[in-house]
N, C-alpha and C positions, 0 to 999 in steps of 0.2 A: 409457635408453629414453624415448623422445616421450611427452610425456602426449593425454589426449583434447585434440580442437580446441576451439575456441570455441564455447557455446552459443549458439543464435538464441533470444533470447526473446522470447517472439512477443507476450506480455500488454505490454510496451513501449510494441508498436505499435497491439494490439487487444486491449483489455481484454474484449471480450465475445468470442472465440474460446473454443468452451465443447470442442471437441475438434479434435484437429490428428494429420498424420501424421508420421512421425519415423523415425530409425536408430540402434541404441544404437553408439555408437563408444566406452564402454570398460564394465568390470564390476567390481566390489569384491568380496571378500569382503564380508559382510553381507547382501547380496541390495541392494547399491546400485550405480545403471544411470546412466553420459551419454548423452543423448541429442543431435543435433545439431544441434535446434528442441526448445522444450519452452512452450505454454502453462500449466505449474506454476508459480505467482509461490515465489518460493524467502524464505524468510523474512530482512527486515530490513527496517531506517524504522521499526519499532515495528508492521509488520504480520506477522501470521503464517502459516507456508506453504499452499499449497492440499495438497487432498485427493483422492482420485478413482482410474481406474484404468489400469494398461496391459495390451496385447492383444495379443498377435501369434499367429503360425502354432502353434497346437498349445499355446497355454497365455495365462494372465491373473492379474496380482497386483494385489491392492489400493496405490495408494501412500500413503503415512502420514510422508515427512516431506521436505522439500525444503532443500535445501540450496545457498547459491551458494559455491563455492571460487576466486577471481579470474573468469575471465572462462567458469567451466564450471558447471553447473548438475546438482547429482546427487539422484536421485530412491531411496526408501527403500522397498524393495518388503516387502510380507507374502507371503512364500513363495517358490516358485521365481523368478529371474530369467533371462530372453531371452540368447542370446547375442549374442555381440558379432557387428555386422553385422546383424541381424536387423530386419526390417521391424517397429515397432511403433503399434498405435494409442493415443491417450491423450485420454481423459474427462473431463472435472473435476468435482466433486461441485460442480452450479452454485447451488442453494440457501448451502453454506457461504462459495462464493466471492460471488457477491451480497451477501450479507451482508456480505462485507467491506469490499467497493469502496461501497455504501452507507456502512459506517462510518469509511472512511477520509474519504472526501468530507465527511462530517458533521465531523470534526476539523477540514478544511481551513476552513468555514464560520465552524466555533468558533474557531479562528486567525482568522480575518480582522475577527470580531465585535470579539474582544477588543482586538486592536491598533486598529481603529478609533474604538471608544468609550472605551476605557483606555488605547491606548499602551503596554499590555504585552504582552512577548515569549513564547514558548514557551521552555520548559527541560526539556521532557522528556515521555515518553505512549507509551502503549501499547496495544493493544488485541485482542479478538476478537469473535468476529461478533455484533453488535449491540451493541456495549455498550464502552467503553475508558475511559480517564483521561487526562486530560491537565495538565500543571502551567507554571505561569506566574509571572516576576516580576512578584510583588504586596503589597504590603503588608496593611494589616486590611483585609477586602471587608466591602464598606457593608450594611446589610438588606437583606433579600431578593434579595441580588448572583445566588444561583442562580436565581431565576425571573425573573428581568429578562433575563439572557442567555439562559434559554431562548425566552423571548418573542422576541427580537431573532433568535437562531436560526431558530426557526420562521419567523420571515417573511422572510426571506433564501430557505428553500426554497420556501417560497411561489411566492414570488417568478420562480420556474423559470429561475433564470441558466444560461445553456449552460457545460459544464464541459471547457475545449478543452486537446489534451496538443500540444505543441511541440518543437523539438529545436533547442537555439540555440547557436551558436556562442560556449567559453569566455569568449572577449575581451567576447563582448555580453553574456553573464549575468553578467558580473563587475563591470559598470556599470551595471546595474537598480537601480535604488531598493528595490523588493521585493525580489530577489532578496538582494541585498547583506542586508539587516533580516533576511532568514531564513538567514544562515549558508552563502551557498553559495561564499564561498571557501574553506570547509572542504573539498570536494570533492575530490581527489585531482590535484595537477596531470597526470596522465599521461590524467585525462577532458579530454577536447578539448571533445564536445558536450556540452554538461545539456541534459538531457529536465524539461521544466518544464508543471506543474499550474495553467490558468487557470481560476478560477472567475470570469466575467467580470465586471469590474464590484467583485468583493470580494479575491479576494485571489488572489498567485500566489507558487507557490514551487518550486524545484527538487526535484522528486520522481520517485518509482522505484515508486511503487507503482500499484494499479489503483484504477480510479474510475469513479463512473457519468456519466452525458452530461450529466444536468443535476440541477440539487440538489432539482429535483421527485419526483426516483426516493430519497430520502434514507428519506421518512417520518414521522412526529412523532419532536419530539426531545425529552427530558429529563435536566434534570442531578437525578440521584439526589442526591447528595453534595457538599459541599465541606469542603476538609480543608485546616489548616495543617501547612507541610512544612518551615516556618523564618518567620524575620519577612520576607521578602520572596519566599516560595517557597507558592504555593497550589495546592492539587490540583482538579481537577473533576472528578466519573464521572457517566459519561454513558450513557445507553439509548436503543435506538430500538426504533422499534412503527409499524407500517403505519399511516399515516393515516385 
């Protein structure tokens, strides 16, 4: 038997689509739904999935966990789910998702800080809304290494760079400067385009997550923490708060 089609995911192309219309094309046991369009970012990149709810003709479930399976997108309902074919509408809890496309863009900045005034790479990060960690090859960090990068953060959003999302053909992101430094021949060769994250001016990278338009929407930043995670391996956690 065929499985469900391909998902349209529509935060790809508009990360501020805060509600969209859709049709479930298959159903799980569990109360989990495909839909054939879905603005729910499905958890991965170290961001975690959206929230929010669906609607159709004669009933409405909370969704509580998203998940992407190759090229389909399944959605985890609290209670009854739609049937298959069914008109549905879907919500996002836009508070929780804000927060995150704020906080993912906030990483992006802190990536482009760090390799610029250090020359070190990312090794790893994760995060939820407001607040994540991120880890970098580093050696001993100098005095007061966390408040200097925060400094240096904060005026980078300051600074209101516009945050522009692209779609580039393999062969050209495979020849980026930036692109290359952030690991995007890892990428699956069977992806033709990367979809690629400019914060202009400071850093770019092949990404799949959401973001806001310019790093003026970010907010104050703070690194709570620094942590050793090996002799060349350092952590930073990070918080934001409305400016």
């Amino acid at each position: 038997m065929a499985g469900p089609t391909d998902t349209d995911r529509i935060y790809l192309r508009d990360a501020g689509c805060r509600a969209f219309d859709a049709v479930v094309v298959a159903v799980e046991d569990g109360g989990r739904v495909a839909l054939d369009a879905t603005a729910f970012y499905a958890t991965g990149g170290g961001q975690p999935h959206d929230t929010g709810t669906l609607a159709w003709d004669g009933g409405s479930a909370a969704v509580v966990d998203v998940r992407g399976h190759g090229a389909v997108v399944w959605h985890t309902l609290e209670g009854d789910a739609p049937a298959t074919g069914a008109a549905v509408r879907g919500t996002l809890d836009w508070e929780r998702r804000y927060a995150l496309m704020r906080t993912h863009t906030a990483l992006h900045i802190l990536c482009g800080v760090i390799w610029n005034q250090w020359g070190a790479a990312v090794t790893g990060g994760n995060m939820e809304p407001l607040r994540a960690r991120m880890d970098f090859e580093f050696g001993p960090l100098p005095e007061g290494f966390g408040a200097e990068v925060a400094e240096l953060v904060n005026a980078e959003i300051a600074a209101d760079r516009p945050v522009e999302v692209s779609f580039w053909p393999r062969a050209e992101a495979l020849a980026d400067a930036d692109l290359i430094r952030t690991k995007v021949n890892l990428i699956p060769e069977s992806v033709t385009e990367i979809r690629v994250v400019d914060i202009v001016g400071l850093d770019r990278q092949a990404d799949g997550g959401t973001h806001v338009a310019s790093t003026a929407e970010v907010g104050r930043f703070e690194v709570t923490k620094t942590e050793s995670k090996g002799k060349a391996n350092k952590r930073l956690r990070i918080a934001l708060s409305d400016a």
